[in-house]
C-alpha positions in Angstrom: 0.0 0.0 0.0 1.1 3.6 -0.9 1.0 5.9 1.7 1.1 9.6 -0.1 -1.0 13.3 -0.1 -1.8 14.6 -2.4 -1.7 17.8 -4.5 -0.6 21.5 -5.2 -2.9 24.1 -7.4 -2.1 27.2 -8.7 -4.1 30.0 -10.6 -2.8 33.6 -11.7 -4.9 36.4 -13.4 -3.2 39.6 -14.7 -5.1 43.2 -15.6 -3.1 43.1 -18.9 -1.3 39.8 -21.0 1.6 38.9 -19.1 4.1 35.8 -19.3 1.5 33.9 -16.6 3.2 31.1 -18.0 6.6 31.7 -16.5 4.4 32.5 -13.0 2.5 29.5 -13.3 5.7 27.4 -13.5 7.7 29.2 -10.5 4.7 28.9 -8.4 4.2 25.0 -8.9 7.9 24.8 -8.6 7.5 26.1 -5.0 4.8 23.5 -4.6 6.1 20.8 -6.3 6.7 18.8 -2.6 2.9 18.1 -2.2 2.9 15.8 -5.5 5.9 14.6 -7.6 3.7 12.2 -10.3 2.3 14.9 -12.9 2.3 18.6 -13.9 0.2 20.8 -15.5 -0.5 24.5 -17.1 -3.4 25.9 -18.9 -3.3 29.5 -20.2 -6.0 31.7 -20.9 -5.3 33.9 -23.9 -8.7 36.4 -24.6 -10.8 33.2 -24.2 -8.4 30.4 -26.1 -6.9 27.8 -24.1 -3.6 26.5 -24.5 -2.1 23.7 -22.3 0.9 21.0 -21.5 0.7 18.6 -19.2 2.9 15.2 -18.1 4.2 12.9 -16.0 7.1 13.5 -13.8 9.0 16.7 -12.0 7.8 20.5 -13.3 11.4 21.1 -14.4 11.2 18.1 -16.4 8.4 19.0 -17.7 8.7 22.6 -18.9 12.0 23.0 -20.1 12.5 26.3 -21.2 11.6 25.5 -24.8 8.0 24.3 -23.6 7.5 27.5 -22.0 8.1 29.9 -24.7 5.9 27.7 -27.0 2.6 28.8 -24.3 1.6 32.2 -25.4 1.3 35.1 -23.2 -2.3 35.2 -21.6 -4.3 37.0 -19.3 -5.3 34.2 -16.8 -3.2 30.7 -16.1 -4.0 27.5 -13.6 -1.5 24.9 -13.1 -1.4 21.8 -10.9 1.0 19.3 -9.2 0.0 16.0 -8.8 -0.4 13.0 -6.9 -3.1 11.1 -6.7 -5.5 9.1 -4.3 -8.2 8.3 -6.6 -7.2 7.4 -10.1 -4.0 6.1 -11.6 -0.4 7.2 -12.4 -1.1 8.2 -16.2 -1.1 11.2 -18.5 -4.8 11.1 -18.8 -5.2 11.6 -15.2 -3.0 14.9 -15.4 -4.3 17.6 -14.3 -5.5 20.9 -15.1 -8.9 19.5 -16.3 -10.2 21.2 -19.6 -13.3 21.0 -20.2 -15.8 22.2 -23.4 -18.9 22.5 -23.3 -22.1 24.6 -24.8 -21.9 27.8 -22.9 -17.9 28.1 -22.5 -14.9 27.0 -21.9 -13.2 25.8 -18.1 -9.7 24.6 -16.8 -10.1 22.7 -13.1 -7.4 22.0 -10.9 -8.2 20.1 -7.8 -6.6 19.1 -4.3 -8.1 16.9 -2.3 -10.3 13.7 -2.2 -14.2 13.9 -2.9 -15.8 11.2 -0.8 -18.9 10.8 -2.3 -16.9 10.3 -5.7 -18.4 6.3 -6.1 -22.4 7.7 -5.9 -21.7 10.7 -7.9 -19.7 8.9 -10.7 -22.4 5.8 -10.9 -25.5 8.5 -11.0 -23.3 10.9 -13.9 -22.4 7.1 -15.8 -25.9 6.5 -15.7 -27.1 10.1 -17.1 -25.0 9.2 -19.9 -21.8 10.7 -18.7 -18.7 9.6 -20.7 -15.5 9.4 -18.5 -12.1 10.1 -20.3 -10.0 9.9 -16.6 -10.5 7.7 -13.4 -9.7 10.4 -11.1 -12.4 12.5 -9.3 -11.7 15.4 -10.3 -13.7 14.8 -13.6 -16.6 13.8 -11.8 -15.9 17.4 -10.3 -16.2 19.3 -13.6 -19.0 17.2 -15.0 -20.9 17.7 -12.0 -19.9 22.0 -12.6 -20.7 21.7 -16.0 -24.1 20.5 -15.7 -24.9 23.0 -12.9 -23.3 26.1 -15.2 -26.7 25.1 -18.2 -28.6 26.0 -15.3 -27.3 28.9 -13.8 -26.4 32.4 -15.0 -22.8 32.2 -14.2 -19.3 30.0 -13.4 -19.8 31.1 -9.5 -23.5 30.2 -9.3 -22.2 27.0 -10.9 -19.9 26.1 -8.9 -21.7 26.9 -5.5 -24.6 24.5 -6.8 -22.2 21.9 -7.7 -20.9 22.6 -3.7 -24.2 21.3 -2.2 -23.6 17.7 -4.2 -20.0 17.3 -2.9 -18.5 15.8 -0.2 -15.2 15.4 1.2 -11.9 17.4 1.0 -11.7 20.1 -2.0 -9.4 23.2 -2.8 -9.9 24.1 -6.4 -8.7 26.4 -8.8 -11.3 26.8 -11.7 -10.7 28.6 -14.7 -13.2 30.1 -17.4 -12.7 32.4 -20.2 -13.5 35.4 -18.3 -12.8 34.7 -14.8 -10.3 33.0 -12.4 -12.2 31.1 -9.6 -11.0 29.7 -6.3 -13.2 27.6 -3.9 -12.6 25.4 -0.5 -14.5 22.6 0.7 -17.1 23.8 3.3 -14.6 21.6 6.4 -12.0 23.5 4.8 -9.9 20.3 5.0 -7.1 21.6 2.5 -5.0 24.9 2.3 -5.8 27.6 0.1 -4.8 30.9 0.2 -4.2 34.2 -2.2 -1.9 37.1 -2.7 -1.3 40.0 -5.1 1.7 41.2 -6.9 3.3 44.5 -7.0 1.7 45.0 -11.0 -1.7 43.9 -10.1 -1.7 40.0 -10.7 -3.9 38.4 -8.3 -2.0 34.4 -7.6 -3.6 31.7 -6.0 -2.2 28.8 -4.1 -2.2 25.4 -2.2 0.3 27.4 0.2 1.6 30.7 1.2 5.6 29.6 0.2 4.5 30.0 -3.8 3.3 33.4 -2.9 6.6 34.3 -1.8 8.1 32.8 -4.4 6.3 35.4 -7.0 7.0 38.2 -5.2 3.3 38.6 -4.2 1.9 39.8 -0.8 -0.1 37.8 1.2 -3.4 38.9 1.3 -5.3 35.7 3.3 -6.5 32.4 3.3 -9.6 31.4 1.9 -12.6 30.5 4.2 -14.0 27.1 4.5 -16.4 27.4 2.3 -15.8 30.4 0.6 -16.1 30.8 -3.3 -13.7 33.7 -4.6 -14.1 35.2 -8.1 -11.9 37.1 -9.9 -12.4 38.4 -13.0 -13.7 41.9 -15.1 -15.5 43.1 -12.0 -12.6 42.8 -10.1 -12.8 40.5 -6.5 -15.9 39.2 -5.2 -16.3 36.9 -1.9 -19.2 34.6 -1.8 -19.9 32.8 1.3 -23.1 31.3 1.3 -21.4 28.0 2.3 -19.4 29.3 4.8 -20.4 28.1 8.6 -22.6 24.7 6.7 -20.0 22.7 8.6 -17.3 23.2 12.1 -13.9 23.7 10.0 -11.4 20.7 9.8 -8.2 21.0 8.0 -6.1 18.4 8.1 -3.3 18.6 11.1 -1.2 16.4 8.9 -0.8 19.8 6.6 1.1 21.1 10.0 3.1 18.0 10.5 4.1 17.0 7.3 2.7 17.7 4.0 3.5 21.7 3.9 6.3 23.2 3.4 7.9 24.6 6.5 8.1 28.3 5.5 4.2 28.2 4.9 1.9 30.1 6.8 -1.7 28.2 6.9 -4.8 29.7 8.4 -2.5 31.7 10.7 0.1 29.5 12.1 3.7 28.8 11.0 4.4 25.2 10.1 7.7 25.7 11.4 6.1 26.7 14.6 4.0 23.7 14.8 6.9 21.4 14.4 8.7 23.2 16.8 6.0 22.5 19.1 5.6 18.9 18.1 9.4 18.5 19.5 9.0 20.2 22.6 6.1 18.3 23.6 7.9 14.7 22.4 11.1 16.5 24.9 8.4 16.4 27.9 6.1 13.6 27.2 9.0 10.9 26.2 12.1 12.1 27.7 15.2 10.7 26.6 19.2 10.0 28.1 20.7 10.8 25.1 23.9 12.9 23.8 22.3 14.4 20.4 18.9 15.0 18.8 18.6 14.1 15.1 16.2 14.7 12.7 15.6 12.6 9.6 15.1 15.8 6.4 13.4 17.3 5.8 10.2 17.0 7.7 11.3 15.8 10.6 14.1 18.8 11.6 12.2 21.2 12.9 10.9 19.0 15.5 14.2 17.7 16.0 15.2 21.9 16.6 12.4 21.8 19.4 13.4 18.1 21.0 16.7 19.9 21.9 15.8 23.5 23.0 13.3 21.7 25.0 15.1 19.1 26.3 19.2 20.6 26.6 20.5 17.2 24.4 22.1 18.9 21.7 21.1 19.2 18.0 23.1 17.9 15.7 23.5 17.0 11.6 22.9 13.2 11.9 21.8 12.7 8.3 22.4 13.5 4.8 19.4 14.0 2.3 20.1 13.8 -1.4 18.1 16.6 -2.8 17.5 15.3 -6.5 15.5 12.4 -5.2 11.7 12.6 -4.4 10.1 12.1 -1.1 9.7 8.5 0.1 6.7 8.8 1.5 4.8 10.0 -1.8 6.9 7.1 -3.7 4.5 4.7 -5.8 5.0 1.2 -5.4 7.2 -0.6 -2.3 10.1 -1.8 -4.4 10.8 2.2 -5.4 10.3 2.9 -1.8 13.4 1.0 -0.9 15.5 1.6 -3.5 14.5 5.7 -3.3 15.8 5.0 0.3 18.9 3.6 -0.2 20.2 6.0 -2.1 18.0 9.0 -0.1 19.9 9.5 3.0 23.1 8.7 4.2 24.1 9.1 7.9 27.1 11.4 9.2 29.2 9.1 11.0 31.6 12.0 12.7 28.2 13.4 14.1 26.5 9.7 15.6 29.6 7.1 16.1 29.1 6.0 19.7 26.5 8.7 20.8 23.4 8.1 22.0 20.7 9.3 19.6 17.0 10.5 19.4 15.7 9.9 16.1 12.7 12.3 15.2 10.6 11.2 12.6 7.4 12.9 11.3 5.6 9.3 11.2 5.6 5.4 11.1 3.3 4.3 8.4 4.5 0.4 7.9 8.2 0.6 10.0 9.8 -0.3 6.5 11.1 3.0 5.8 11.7 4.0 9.6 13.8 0.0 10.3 15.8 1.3 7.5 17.0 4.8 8.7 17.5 2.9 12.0 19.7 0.7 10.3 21.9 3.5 8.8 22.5 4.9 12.0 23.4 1.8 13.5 26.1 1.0 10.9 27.3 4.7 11.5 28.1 3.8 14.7 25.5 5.2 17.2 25.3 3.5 20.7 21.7 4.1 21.3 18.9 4.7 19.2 15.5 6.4 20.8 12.9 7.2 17.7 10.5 10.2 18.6 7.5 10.6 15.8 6.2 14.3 15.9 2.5 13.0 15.5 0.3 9.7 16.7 -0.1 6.5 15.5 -1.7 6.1 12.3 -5.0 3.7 13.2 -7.5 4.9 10.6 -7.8 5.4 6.6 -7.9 8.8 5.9 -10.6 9.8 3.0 -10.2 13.3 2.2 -6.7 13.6 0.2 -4.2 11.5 2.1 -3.7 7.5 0.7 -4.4 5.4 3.8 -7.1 3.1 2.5 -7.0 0.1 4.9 -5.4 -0.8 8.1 -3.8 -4.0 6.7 -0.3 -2.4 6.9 -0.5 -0.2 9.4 2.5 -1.1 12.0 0.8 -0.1 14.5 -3.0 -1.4 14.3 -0.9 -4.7 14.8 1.7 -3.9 16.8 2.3 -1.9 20.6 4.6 0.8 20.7 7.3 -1.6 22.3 6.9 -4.6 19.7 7.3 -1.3 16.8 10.1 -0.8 18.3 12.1 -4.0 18.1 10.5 -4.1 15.0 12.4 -1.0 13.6 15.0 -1.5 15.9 15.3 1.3 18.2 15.5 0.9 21.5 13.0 3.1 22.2 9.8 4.8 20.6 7.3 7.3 22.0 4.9 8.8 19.3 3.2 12.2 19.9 0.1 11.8 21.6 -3.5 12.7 20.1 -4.5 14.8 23.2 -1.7 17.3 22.2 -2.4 17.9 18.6 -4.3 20.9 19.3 -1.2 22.3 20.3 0.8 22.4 17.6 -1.6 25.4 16.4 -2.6 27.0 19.2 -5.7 25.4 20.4 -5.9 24.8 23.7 -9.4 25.1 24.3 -11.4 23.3 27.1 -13.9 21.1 27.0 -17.3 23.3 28.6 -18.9 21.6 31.1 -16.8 18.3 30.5 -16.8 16.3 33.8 -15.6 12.9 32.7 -12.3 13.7 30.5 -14.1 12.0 27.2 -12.4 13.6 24.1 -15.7 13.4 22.1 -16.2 11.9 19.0 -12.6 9.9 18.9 -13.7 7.9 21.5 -10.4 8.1 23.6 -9.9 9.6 26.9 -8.5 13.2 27.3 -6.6 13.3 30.1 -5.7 16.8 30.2 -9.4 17.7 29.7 -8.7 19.6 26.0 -11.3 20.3 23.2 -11.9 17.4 20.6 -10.3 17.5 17.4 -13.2 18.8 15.6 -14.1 21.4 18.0 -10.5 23.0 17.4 -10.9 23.1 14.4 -8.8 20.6 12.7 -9.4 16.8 11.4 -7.1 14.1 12.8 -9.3 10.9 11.9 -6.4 9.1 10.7 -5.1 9.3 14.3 -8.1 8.9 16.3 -11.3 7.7 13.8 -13.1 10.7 14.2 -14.5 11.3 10.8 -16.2 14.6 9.7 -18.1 13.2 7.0 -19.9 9.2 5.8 -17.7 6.8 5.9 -17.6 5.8 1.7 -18.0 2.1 0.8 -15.1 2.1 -1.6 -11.6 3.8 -1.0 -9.3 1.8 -3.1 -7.4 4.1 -5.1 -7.8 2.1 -8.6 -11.6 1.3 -7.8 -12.7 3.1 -11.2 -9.5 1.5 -13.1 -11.1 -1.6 -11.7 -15.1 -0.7 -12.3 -13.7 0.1 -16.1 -11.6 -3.3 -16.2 -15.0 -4.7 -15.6 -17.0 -3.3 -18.1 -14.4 -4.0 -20.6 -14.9 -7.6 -19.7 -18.9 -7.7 -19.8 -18.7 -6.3 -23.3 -15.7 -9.2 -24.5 
């Protein structure tokens, strides 16, 4: 099983043609760590769309040739990809274009509808024609239809809103305007900014922002629709308050790059704070605090100034090769691995070290990182992971779709462990999330220390996840929305397999 999130989108409009190529291609260059399979751009020039899309890297992708072949345009969206519904081909690439009787639309999603099974059965039934087995089709069809009903893109859109469920940050696209939109739960980043000439950009994260030279203007609402376009900027927040917010805390401890700012808090801050709380909740005897790049340093940086053990440079991370954890298939995860990181044996060789790690998915990865350090000479080994056991799937973006190979739905802490071979293991504990951002909300009126809808005890008497506004259900079970009946990643590869068959 694949364990991976998930996706970056970008969108820029200019008051006058500009190269929104070259700022499409910067911006998903800055985003290019939240999904390594595919790439995409689609400009908007007075109304015609021109677009290249493909597997692999951005700069492999658009070489410099490829971008002076796109033609300067007004508008541009642009998309990084990697996917939890739907395979690892060209057709699943992403921008969507769409054409269809009152216009023209480019749809870039992030995020995981969970709905998608119902939706694409009663579309397939309509007489629907699927040309990609990822869900953000079944997104644009389901636009599309709404838009021969309604007077604009935005009224479109917010229809389509009412029919979707799950996780969704989108960038949409039409001749005349550039539209942005975030799932109700507000379960994945999106924010916007504006440049010193008057472009308006659009991103999965504040870091591509920067990386244009644009201000920071805010996040988007969960919920809100934002239109940009002749008129200038319009907010529409009719779905806005339908549901208690819940963006994934994962976005914090992982998936986001640590100069990002998201809904107000500092990444970098939250996996300070994820350290400093491992430092006090699993202390360690140890002469140096490493942490495994690049996700896992900053809350090696708070281990230490929380704890006095030192920080050091433990191990090496070869920058030209893609993060393991969004690696398809196990055999690449190993290899990827092998060659990945190498340990700093002036730094480790008869030291006592903590390890921190952002997480433990199956132990593979995590027994061979162990294993490095080992042969590097360290004395001790005592593995800290900066969040909590994963124990659930996860249906709104990130690719946990069973607990088969889980570690630790089979295994306790001290039998992971031996298992990874370190001699000891403490994970971040689910009562604490709420820290990383700043929640530390109590519970009104709680007598009994129940956390809520997770089900487990709250010692320290804080607010459920939900109530702080953040989903952790692959920690804790605690799902936002239905459960769906389906989650395999290929299941419309599969459903199309089968119809293939029927008509042999």
């Amino acid at each position: 099983m694949d364990l991976h999130e998930e996706c970056g989108v970008f969108g820029v409009i200019s008051p006058e043609k500009a190269c929104v190529a070259d700022m499409a291609y910067y911006g998903l260059y800055a985003l290019q760590h939240r999904g390594q399979e595919s790439c995409g751009i689609v400009i908007n020039d007075d109304g015609l769309f021109y677009s290249y899309k493909d597997m692999g890297l951005v700069s492999e992708v658009f070489s410099q040739d490829t971008l002076s072949r796109l033609p300067r345009g007004n508008m541009a969206v642009g998309h990084v990809r990697y996917g939890t519904t739907g395979g690892t081909n060209r057709a699943n690439c992403q921008p969507i274009e769409v054409n269809h009787q009152k216009g023209k639309m480019a749809l870039a999603h992030n995020g995981n509808i969970s709905n998608a099974a119902q939706l694409r059965d009663q579309l397939e039934l309509s007489g629907a024609i699927f040309h990609t087995t990822s869900d953000t089709e079944i997104i644009a069809y389901i636009v599309t239809r709404e838009r021969l009903k309604t007077p604009s893109i935005e009224d479109a859109l917010s229809s389509a809103m009412y029919t979707l469920d799950g996780a969704y940050s989108l960038v949409l696209m039409s001749a005349q305007k550039l539209i942005c939109a975030r799932d109700p739960y507000g379960f994945r980043p999106l924010c916007f900014g504006k440049t010193p000439d008057g472009m308006y950009v659009a991103a999965s994260e504040s870091c591509a922002l920067k990386a244009l030279g644009a201000e920071f203007v805010r996040d988007l609402e969960p919920g809100e629709i934002l239109v940009f376009g002749p008129e200038g900027m319009k907010s529409r927040r009719e779905h806005c308050g339908r549901e208690k917010k819940r963006l994934c805390i994962f976005e914090y401890i992982y998936f986001a790059r640590p100069d990002s700012v998201i809904d107000g808090v500092s990444v970098h801050g939250a996996r300070m704070k994820a350290g400093r709380i491992l430092a006090r909740e699993h202390p360690a005897r140890a002469d140096i605090v490493v942490g495994v790049p690049d996700s896992g340093l900053d809350a090696a940086l708070g281990f230490s100034m929380e704890s006095g053990i030192p920080y050091g440079i433990g191990l090496i991370k070869n920058k030209y090769i893609g993060r393991t954890f969004i690696s398809p298939g196990q055999n690449a995860r190993l290899d990827q691995v092998k060659i990945k990181l190498s340990a700093v044996e002036e730094s480790v060789k008869g030291k006592r070290v903590v390890l921190i790690d952002d997480s433990i998915v199956r132990g593979t990865t995590s027994g061979r990182i162990v294993r490095l350090l080992r042969e590097a000479g360290a004395k001790e080994i005592h593995m800290r992971i900066s969040s909590p056991p994963f124990l659930h799937p996860c249906y709104y973006g990130t690719d946990i779709d069973s607990r088969e190979h889980l570690i630790a739905c089979h295994h306790s802490v001290s039998e992971t462990a031996r298992i990874i071979g370190a001699d000891s293991l403490g994970y971040l504990p689910v009562s604490e999330l709420g820290e990383l951002i700043g929640r530390e909300d109590k519970l009104k009126n709680s007598q009994d220390g129940l956390s809520g809808g997770c089900g487990a005890r709250c010692q320290t008497g804080k607010a459920t996840c939900g109530d702080q506004g953040f989903c952790s259900a692959c920690f804790d079970g605690d799902y936002p929305t239905a459960v769906p009946s389906d989650t395999r990643k290929n299941r419309f590869e599969q459903k199309l397999s089968e119809k293939k068959e029927s008509f042999s």
